[in-house]
C-alpha positions in Angstrom: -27.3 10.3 -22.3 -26.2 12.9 -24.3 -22.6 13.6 -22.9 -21.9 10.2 -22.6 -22.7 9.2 -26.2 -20.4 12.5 -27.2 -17.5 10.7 -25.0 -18.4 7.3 -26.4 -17.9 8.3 -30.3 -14.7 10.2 -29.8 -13.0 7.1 -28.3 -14.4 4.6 -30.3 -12.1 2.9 -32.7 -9.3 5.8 -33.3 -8.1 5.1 -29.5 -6.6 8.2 -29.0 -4.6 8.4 -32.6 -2.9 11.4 -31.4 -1.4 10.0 -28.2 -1.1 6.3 -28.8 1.3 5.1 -31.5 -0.1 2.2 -34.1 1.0 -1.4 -33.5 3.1 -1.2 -36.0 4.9 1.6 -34.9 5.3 -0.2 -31.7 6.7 -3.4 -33.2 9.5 -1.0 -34.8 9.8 0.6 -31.5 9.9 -3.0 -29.4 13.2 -3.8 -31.9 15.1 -0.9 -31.4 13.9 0.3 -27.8 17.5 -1.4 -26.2 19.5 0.7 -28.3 17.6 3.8 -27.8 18.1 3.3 -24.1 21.6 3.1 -24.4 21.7 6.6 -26.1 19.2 8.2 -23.9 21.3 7.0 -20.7 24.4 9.6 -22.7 21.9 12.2 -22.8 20.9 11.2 -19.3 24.0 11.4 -17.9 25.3 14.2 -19.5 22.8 16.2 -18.1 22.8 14.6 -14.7 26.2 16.4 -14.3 24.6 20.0 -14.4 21.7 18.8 -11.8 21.1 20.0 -8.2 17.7 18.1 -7.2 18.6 14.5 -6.2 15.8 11.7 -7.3 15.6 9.8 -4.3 16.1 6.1 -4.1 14.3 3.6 -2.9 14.5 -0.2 -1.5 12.4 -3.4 -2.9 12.9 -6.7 -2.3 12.3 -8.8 -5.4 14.8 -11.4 -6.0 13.5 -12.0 -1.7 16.5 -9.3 -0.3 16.1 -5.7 -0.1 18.3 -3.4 -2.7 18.2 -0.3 -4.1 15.2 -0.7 -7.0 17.7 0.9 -9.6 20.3 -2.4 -9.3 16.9 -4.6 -9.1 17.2 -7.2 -12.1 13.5 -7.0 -13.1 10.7 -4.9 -13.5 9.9 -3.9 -10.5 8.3 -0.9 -8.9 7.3 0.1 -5.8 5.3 3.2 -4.1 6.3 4.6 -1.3 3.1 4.9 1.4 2.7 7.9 3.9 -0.8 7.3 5.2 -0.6 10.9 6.8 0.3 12.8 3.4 -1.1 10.8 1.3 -3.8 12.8 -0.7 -6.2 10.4 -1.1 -9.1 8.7 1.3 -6.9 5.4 1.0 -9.6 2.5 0.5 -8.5 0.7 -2.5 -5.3 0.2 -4.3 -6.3 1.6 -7.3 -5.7 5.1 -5.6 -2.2 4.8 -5.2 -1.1 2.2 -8.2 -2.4 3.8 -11.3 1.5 4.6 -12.3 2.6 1.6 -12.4 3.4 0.6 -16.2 2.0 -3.1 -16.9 -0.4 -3.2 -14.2 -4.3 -2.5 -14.3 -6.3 -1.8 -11.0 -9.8 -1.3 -11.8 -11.9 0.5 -8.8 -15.7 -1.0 -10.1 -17.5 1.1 -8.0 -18.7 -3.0 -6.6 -17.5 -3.7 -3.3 -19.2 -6.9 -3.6 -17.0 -8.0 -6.1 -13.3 -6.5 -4.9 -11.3 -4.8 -7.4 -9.7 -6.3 -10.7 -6.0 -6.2 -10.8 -4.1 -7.5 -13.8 -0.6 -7.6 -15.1 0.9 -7.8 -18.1 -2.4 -9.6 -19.0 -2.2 -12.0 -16.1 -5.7 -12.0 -14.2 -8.0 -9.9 -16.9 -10.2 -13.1 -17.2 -11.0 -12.6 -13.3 -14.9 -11.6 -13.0 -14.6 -11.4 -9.2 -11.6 -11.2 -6.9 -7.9 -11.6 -8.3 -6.6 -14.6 -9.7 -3.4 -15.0 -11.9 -1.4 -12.4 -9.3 -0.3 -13.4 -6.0 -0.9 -10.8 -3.4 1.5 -10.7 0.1 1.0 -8.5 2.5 3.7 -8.4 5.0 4.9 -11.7 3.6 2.0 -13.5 4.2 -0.1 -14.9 1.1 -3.5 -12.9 0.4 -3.9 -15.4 -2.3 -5.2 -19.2 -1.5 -3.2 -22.2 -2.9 -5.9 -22.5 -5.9 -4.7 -19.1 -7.0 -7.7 -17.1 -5.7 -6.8 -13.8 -3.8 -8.0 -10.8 -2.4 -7.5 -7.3 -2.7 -9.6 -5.3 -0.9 -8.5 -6.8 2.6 -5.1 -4.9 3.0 -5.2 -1.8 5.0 -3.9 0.7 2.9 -4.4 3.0 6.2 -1.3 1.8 8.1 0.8 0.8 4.6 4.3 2.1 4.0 4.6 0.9 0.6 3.8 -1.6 -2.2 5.8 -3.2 -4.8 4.7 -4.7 -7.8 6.9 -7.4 -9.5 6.2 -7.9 -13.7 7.8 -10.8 -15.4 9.9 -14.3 -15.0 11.0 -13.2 -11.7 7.6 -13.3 -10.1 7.4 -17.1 -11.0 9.9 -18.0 -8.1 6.5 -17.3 -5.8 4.4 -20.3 -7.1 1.3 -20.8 -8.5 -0.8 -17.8 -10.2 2.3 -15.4 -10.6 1.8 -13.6 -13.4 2.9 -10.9 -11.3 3.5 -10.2 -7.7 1.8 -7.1 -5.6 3.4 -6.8 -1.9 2.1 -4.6 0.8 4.3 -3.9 3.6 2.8 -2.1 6.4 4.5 0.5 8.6 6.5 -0.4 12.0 5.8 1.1 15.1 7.3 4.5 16.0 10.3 4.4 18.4 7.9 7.3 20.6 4.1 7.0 21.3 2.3 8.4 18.7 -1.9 8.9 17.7 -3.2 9.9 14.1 -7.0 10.6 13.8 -8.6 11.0 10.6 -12.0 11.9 8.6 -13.2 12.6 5.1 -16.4 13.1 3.1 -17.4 12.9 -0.1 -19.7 12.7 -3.2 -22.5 9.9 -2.9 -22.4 10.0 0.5 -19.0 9.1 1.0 -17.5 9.0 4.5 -14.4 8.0 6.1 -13.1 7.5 10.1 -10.0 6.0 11.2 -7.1 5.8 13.9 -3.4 4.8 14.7 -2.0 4.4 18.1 1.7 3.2 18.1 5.2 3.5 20.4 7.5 1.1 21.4 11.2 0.9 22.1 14.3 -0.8 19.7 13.0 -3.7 21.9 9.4 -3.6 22.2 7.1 -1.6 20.2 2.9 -2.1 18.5 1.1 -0.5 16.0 -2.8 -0.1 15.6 -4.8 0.7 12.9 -8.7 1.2 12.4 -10.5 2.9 9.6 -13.8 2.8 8.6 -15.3 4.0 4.7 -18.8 4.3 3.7 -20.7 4.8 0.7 -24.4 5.3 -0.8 -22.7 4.4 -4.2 -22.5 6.0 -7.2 -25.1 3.8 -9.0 -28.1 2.5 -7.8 -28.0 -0.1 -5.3 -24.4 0.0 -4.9 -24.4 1.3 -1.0 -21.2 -0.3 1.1 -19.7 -0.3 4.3 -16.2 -2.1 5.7 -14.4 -1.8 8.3 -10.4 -2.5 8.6 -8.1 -3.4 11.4 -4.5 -3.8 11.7 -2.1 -4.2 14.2 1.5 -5.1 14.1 3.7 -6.4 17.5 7.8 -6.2 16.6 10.5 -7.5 19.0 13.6 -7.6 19.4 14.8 -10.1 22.1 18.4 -9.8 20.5 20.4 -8.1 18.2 20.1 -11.2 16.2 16.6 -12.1 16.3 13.0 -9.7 15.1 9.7 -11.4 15.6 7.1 -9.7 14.3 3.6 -11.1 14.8 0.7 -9.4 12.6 -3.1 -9.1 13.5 -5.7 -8.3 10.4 -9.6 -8.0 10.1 -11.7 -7.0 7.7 -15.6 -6.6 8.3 -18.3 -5.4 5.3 -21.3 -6.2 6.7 -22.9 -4.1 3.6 -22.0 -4.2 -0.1 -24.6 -3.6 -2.0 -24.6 -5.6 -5.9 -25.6 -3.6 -8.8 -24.4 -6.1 -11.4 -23.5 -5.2 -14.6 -25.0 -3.3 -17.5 -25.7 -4.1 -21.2 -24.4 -1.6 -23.7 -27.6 0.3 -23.9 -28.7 0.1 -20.4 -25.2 1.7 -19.6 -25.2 4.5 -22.9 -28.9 5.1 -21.3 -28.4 5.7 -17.3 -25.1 4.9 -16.2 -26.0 5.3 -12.9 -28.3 2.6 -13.4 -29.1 -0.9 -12.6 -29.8 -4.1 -13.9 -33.5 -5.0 -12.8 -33.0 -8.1 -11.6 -30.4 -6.6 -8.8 -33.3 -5.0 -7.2 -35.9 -8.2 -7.3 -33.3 -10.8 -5.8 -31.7 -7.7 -3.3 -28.1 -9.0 -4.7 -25.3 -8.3 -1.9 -22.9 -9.5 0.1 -21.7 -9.8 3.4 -17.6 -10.7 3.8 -15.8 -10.8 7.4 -12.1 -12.2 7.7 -10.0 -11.9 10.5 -6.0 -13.7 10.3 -3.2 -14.1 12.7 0.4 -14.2 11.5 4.1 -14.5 12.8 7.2 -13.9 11.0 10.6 -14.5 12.2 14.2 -13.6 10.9 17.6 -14.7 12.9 20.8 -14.2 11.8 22.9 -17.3 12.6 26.1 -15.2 11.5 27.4 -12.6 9.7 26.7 -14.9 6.7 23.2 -16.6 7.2 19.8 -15.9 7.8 17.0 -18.1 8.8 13.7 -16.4 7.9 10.3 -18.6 8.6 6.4 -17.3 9.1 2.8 -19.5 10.4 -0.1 -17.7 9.6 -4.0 -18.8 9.3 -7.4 -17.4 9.4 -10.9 -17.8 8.3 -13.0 -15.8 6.3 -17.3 -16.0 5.7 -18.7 -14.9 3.1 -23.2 -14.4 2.3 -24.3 -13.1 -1.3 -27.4 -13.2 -3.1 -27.1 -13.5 -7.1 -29.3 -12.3 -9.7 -31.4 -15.2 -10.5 -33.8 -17.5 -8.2 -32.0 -21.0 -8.6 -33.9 -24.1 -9.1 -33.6 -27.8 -9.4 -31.2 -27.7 -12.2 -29.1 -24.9 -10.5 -26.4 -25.2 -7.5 -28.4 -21.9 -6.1 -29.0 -18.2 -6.2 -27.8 -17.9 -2.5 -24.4 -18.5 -1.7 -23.1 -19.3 2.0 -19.3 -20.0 2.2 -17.3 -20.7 5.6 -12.9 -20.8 4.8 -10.1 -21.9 7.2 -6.9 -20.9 5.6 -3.0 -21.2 6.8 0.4 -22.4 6.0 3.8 -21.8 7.2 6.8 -21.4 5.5 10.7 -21.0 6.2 13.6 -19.7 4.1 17.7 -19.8 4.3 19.8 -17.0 3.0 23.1 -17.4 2.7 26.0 -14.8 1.8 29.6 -14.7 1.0 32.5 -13.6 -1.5 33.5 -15.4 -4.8 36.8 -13.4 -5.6 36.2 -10.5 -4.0 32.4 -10.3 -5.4 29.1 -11.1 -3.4 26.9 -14.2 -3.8 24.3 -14.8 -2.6 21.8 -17.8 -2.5 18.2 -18.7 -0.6 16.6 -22.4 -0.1 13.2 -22.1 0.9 10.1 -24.3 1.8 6.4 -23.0 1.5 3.3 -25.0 2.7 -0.2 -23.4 2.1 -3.3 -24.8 2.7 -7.3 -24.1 2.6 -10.5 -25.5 3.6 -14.0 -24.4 2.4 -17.9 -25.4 2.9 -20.1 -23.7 0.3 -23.6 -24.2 0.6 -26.4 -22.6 -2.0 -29.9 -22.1 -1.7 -32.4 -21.3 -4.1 -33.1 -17.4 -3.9 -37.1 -16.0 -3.0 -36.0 -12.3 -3.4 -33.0 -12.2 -1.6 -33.8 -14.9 1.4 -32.5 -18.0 0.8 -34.8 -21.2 0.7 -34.1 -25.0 -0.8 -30.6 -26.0 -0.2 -29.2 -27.0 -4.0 -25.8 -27.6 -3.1 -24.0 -28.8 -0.1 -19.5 -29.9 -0.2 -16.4 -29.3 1.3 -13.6 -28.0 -0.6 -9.6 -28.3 0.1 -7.0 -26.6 -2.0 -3.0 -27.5 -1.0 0.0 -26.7 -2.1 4.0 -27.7 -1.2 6.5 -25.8 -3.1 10.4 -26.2 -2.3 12.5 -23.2 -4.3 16.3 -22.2 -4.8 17.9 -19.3 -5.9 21.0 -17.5 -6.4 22.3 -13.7 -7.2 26.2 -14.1 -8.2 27.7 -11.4 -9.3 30.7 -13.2 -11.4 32.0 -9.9 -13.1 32.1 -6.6 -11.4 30.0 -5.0 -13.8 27.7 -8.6 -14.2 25.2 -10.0 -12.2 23.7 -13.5 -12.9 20.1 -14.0 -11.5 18.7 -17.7 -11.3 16.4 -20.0 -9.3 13.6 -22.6 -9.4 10.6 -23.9 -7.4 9.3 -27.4 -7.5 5.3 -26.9 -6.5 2.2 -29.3 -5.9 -1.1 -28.7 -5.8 -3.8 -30.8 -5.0 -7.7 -29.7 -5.3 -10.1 -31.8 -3.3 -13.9 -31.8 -3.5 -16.2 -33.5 -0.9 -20.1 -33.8 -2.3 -22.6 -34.2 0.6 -25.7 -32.7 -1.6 -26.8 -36.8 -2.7 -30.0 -36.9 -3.8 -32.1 -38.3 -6.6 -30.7 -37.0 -9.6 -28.1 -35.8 -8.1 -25.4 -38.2 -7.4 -22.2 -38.1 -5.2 -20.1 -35.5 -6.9 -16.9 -35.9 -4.9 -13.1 -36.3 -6.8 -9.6 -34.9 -6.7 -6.6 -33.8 -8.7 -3.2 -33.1 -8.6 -0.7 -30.5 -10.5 2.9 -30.5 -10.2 4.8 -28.3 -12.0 8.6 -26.9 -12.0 9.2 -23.7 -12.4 12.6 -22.1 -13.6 14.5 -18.8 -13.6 17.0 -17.4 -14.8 18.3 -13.3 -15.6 21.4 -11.6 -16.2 22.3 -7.9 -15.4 24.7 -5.4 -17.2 26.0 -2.3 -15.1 26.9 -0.3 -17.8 27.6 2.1 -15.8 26.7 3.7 -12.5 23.6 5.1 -14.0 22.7 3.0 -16.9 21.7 -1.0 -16.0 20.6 -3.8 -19.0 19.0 -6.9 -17.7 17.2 -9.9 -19.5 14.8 -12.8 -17.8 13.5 -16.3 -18.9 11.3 -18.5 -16.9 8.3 -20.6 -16.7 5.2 -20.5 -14.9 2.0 -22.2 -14.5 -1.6 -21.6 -13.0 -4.2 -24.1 -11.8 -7.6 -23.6 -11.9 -9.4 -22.3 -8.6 -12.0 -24.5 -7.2 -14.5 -22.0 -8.5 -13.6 -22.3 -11.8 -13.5 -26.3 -11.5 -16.5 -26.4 -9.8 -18.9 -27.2 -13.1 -18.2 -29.5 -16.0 -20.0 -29.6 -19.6 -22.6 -32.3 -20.0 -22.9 -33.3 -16.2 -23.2 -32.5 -12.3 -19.7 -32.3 -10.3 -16.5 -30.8 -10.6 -14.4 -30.2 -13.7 -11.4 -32.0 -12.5 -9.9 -32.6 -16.2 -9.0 -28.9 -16.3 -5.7 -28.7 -16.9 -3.5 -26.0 -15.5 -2.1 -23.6 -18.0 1.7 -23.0 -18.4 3.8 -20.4 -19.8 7.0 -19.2 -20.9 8.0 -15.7 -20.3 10.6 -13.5 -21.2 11.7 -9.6 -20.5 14.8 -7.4 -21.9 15.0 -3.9 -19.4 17.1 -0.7 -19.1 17.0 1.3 -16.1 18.5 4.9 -16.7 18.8 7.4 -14.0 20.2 11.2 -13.4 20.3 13.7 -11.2 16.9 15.2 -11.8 15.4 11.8 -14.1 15.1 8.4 -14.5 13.7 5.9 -16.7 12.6 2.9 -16.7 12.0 0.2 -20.0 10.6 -3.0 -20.6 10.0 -5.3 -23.6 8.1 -8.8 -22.6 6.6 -11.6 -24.3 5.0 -14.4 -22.8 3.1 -17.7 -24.5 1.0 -19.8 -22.5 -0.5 -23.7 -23.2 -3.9 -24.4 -21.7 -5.0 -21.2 -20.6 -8.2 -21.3 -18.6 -10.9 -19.8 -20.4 -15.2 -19.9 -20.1 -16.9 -22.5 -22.4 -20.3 -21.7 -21.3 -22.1 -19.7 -18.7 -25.7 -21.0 -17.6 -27.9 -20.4 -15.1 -25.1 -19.0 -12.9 -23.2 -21.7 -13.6 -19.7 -21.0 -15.2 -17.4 -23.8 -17.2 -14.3 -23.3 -18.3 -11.6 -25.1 -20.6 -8.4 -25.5 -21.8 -7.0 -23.4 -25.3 -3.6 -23.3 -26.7 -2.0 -20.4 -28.4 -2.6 -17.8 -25.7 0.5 -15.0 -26.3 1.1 -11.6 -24.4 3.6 -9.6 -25.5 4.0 -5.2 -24.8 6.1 -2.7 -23.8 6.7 -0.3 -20.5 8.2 2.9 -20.2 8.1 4.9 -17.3 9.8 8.7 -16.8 10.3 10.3 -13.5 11.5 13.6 -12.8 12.1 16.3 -10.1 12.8 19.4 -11.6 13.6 21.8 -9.1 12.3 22.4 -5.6 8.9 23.1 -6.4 8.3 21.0 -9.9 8.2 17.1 -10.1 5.9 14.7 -13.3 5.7 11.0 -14.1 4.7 9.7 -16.8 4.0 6.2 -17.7 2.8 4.2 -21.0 2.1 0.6 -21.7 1.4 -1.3 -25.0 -0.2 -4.9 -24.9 -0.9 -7.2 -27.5 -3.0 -9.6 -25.8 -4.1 -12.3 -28.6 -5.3 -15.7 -29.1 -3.3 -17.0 -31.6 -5.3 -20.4 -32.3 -8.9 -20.4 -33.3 -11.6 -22.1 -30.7 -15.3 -22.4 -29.8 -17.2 -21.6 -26.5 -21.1 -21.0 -26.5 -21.0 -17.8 -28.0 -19.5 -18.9 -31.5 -16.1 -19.3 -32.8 -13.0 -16.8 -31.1 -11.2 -16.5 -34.0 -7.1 -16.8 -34.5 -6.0 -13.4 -33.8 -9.0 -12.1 -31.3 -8.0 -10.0 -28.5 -8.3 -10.8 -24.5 -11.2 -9.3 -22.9 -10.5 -6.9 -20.5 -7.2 -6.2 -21.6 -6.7 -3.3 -23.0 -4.4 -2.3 -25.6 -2.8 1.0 -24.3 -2.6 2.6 -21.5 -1.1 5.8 -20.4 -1.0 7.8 -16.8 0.6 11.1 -16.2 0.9 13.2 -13.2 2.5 16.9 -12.9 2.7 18.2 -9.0 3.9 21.6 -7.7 5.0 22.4 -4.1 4.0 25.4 -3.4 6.2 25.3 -0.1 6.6 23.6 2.6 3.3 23.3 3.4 1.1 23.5 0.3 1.4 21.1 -2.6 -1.1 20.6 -5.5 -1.2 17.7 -8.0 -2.9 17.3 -11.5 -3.1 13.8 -13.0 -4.2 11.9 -16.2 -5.2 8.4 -16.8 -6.1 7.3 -20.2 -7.0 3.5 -21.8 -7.6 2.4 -25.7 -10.9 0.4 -25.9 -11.2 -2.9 -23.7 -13.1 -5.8 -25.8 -15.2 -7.3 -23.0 -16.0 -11.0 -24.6 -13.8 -13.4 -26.4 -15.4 -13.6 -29.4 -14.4 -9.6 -29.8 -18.2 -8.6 -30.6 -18.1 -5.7 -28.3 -15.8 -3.3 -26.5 -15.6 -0.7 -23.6 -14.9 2.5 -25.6 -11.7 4.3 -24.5 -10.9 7.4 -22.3 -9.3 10.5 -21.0 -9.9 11.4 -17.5 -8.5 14.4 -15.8 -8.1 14.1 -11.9 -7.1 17.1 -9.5 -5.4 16.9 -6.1 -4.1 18.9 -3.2 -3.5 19.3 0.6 -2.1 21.5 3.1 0.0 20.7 6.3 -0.1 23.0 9.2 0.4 22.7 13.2 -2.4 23.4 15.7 -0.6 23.5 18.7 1.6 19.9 19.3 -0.8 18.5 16.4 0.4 18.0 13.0 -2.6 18.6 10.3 -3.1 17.4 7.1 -5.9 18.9 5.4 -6.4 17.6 1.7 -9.1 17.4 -1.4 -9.1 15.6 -4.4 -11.8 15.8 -7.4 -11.7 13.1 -9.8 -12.9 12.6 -13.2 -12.9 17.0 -13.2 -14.8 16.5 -16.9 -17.5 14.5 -15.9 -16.5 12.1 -18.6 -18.8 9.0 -18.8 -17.1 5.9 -19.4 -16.9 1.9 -18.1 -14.5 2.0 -15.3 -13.9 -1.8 -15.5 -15.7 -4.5 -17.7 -17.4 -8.2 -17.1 -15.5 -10.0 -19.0 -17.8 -13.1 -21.0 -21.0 -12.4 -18.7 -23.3 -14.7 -20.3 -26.0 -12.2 -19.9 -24.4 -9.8 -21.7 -24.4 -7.2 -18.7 -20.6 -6.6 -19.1 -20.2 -2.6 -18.5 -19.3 -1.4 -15.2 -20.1 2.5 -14.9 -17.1 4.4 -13.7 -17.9 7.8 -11.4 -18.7 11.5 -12.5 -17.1 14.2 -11.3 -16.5 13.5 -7.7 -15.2 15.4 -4.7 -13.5 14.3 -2.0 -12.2 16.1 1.2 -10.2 15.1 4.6 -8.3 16.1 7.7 -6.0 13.8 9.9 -4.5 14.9 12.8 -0.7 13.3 13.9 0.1 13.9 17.9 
């Protein structure tokens, strides 16, 4: 308890005073950051001309066609993947996105409850899964038409990189874009090819996994299995998953790729040790809340999806580009709470189909001598649900309590174009027309209980637009506009105040968002910054939570506004460092009332918080050995909307390194990690509004990690 409380006080208010700048330092900073950029790129450049050690460059794809990132016009990053180098044990994203400036991944130590990924303060509100940021993998939506997506089901084991998308731009992909995060997985090697790898760790940590791949310009597959394991690092929090990928590309022409994509995820084990209340979590972190261990809360997830995406070039001017996917996923959990007559269950049984198809049309030419380009696309998504509960006897489920069918839809049509007018000028635009239509079918009619069945549609427009400034060839301005909207899920319109059935008269919220950017690079550095600001109109937020039951409503006045920064540099052979830093202001802005009381004008978002900050410094020994230390700090996170409480903030101190060497015609990779070096006790990730008041989520100790792979 001790430590913990000693960790606790130094982070309470202050928030780092040394290292994070006051708000009103930042405001001063937000106006003048533009012009500072400007001067920096002198200083930049001027000492880009003494430099030897090329940054190297990399390709993203977020106006929907690859470029260099530096002449992308919007925030944009991406990490580049190596699955055999990669220091890490590779289960969650958090591992590898924790540099990313404007972007939270929180690793809650819960694998029944996925991780929670925000950006720019789109999605903190999310208590389980990720809503408010669409997740693709390979193209193909991980996020159902309600908004709703998952995490945890992309194979970060056969990934060759991820880009995350901040800002306006990410509204040309439809509902629930308050960012973007894209996973694009590896293609298969042009010569057959094996990787084998383990790894073990604290709590009982353990990791398998294989790729087998080869193939021809023509013909070629990749497969990839892993395996994780855990006891947990609190009590009752064991897990075990499972991943599979595989990818098929051909080639029947020089014209045509067709790449068809194969996914499963199994967990047949997560464990649920729910939340803690402050002084349960200041007590035992390690602990858990009673009630986890009378009802046995878990859950059991398996998804499996099938996917093709094909791209032919008509001419040297046009593309068609079109995908089908669908799939089905189950899920069984136990809550924390029996159920009853008055309750829809403590035992929840839910069956998904889920697919869509969608098709796209690039087309490029010349406009005096200058490239434009412009994309017509169509996207239809669809899903279907049962979800059945049951009253919970201590963790087997009895009475049924609730019995309907669920469909979620969406048809979007979208256009966009990338002119460059001027030669140094480059004018971004585009617009998508979306519906969405939630459908709930009630067959749980009983006495007292009536037929609970209804629908609703949203429509909603959605437009873009951006301009770019090459200053020069290593200096580039860009501003963005647009507006967004989010519906609710069918969770979150599932209950309504003052009645049984859905809450069909939630609106879905809008917003307006806008970004100014520089993007500097040298030689040896670059830099990256980022002023936003959004405002948003009938945000989704909780009213009540009872008896497991949550309702939400509609407030006005919602803004999010910060800054990102983000330094690379390599500065020699052996020496490279990142550092990245960003300030939200998260606020609501109009005063409203929920069950807990009045959230006052001027209260912060839960779960967002105010600064963050992540540095890394690695050295290469040589060829073989390299060695990595890195730093992740956060302010404090308030954790209800009234702003009674807050996560205090933190310092950790994480340590990496591995070692490459041949064993015959066997590449090795043998690597280590220890997080958290200090032991520091702190709440990796927060509950945001739990109506029990169990909002902490314990983040590890120190913790080791080892592992070897083997490439043949």
């Amino acid at each position: 308890m001790k430590p913990f409380l000693r960790d606790a006080r130094a982070c309470r208010s202050a928030d780092f005073p040394s290292v994070f700048p006051s708000v009103s330092a930042m405001a001063v900073l937000s106006r003048s950051a533009l012009g500072g950029a400007v001067l920096a790129a002198f200083a930049f450049e001027a000492h880009a001309q003494q430099s030897e050690q090329q940054l190297q460059e990399v390709v993203v794809s977020a106006s929907r066609a690859e470029q260099e990132r530096f002449d992308a016009p919007a925030a944009v990053d991406v990490v580049q993947v190596d699955p055999f180098a990669q220091q890490s044990p590779l289960v969650n994203m958090s591992e590898l996105l924790s540099g990313v400036p404007g972007l939270q991944v929180r690793e809650r130590q819960n694998y029944a409850q996925d991780l929670q990924i925000s950006v720019r303060g789109f999605g903190t509100r999310s208590t389980f899964g990720v809503r408010g940021v669409r997740i693709l993998i390979d193209g193909i939506p991980a996020t159902m038409p309600d908004g709703q997506g998952q995490a945890a089901t992309a194979s970060l084991a056969s990934a060759s990189r991820i880009e995350v998308l901040r800002g306006p731009l990410a509204q040309l992909y439809g509902n629930a874009a308050g960012g973007v995060v894209q996973v694009f997985s590896k293609d298969p090697p042009l010569q057959p090819q094996g990787e084998l790898s383990l790894g073990a760790g604290s709590d009982g940590q353990r990791q398998y996994g294989f790729s087998l791949g080869g193939g021809s310009e023509t013909l070629g597959a990749v497969l990839d299995v892993s395996q994780y394991a855990t006891d947990g690092y609190r009590d009752h929090s064991a897990a075990r998953r499972t991943t599979v990928n595989g990818k098929v590309v051909a080639r029947p022409s020089a014209d045509t790729t067709i790449t068809g994509i194969f996914s499963s995820f199994d967990q047949p084990l997560s464990q649920d040790p729910l939340g803690l209340t402050r002084a349960a979590f200041m007590n035992d972190p390690r602990g858990v809340a009673p009630n986890a261990l009378t009802f046995d809360t878990r859950k059991t997830i398996s998804q499996s999806q099938l996917g093709v995406v094909v791209e032919h070039r008509l001419g040297a001017q046009d593309t068609l580009n079109a995908r089908i996917y669908g799939g089905e996923r189950q899920v069984f959990q136990t809550l924390g709470f029996a159920g009853g007559p008055t309750s829809a269950g403590g035992v929840i049984d839910l069956d998904r189909g889920y697919g869509g198809a969608g098709a796209s049309w690039t087309h490029r030419q010349t406009v005096n001598g200058l490239p434009l380009q412009w994309t017509l696309g169509a996207d239809f998504d669809t899903q279907s649900e049962r979800r059945q509960g049951f009253d919970n006897a201590f963790g087997t489920p009895t009475t049924l309590r609730r019995d309907e069918r669920g469909r979620a839809r969406n048809r979007d049509l979208y256009a966009q174009v990338d002119w460059t007018f001027a030669p140094q000028w480059r004018l971004i635009g585009g617009v998508r027309s979306s519906e969405v239509r939630l459908e709930v079918d009630d067959d749980f009619i009983a006495p007292g209980n009536p037929d609970d069945s209804g629908r609703v549609k949203y429509r909603a427009t959605s437009p873009v637009a951006g301009l770019l400034w090459n200053v020069s060839e290593r200096v580039n301005l860009y501003a963005n506009v647009g507006k967004g909207f989010e519906t609710p899920t069918l969770a979150e319109a599932a209950y309504r105040a003052g009645g049984t059935g859905p809450n069909l008269d939630l609106e879905a919220s809008t917003s307006v968002q806008g970004e100014i950017g520089a993007r500097i690079k040298g030689e040896r550095h670059a830099l990256d910054l980022a002023l936003f600001q959004s405002r948003s109109k009938n945000e989704i937020v909780p009213q009540q939570t009872v008896g497991g039951r949550s309702i939400f409503q509609n407030v006005d006045g919602v803004r999010r506004r910060g800054v990102e920064a983000a330094w690379r540099a390599e500065w020699d052979a052996r020496w490279s460092s990142q550092l990245s830093y960003t300030w939200l202001d998260a606020q609501f802005r109009r005063a409203f009332g929920n069950a807990g009381g009045t959230v006052a004008a001027g209260n912060r978002l839960p779960g967002a918080a105010e600064h963050s900050l992540y540095g890394e410094l690695q050295y290469r020994w040589n060829e073989k050995l390299s060695s990595a230390l890195e730093m992740s700090a956060s302010s404090r996170t308030w954790v209800n909307d009234v702003n009674s409480e807050a996560a205090p903030g933190y310092a950790v101190v994480n340590l990496r390194g591995g070692y490459r060497f041949d064993a015959g015609p066997a590449k090795m990779m043998l690597f280590g990690r220890i997080d958290n070096v200090f032991d520091r006790a702190y709440a990796g990730s927060v509950i945001v509004n739990d109506g029990n008041g169990r909002f902490y989520e314990p983040a590890p100790g120190r913790r080791l990690f080892v592992g070897l792979r083997t490439a043949f």
